[in-house]
C-alpha angles and dihedrals in degrees: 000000000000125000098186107111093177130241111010106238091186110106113267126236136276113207105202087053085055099056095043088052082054109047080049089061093038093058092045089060098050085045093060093047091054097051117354098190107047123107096235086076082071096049086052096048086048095054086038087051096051097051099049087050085061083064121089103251113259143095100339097029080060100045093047096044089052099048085046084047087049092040081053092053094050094049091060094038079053096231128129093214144024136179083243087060096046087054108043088037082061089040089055103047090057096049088047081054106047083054088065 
């Protein structure tokens, strides 16, 4: 069987996006740690969102979008953490790091 598709024809991906995307989501998530129920974690979830939707979908776009989606659900369950966090934290940072 053979995988090869051809050409992508996805657009590829800026690094320097992707780091921006990343650094947003990264502070989302520090926002949440250090008051989970303030409404600043939002603000942050909203700046980290529109910059992973700059991003082509894809791998990271989804990663990203999943770990805000999970951020989102611990601010109204009112806790700085989750097992969920932890994973798809984890899952995002590889991702971040295979689009190098």
């Amino acid at each position: 069987m053979h995988l090869d598709s051809g050409p992508s024809t996805a657009a590829p991906l800026a690094v320097a996006d992707v780091h921006l995307a990343a650094h947003a989501v990264d502070t989302a998530v520090r926002t949440l740690c250090r008051d989970p129920e303030s409404r600043t974690v939002i603000d942050a979830v909203d700046a980290a969102r529109t910059a992973v939707d700059h991003l082509p979908s894809g791998l990271v776009a989804t990663t990203l979008h999943r770990l805000l989606d999970t951020i989102t659900d611990c601010h109204r369950a009112g806790r700085p953490t989750s097992s969920r966090l932890v994973a798809r934290r984890g899952a995002a940072a590889r991702a971040v790091r295979l689009a190098h």
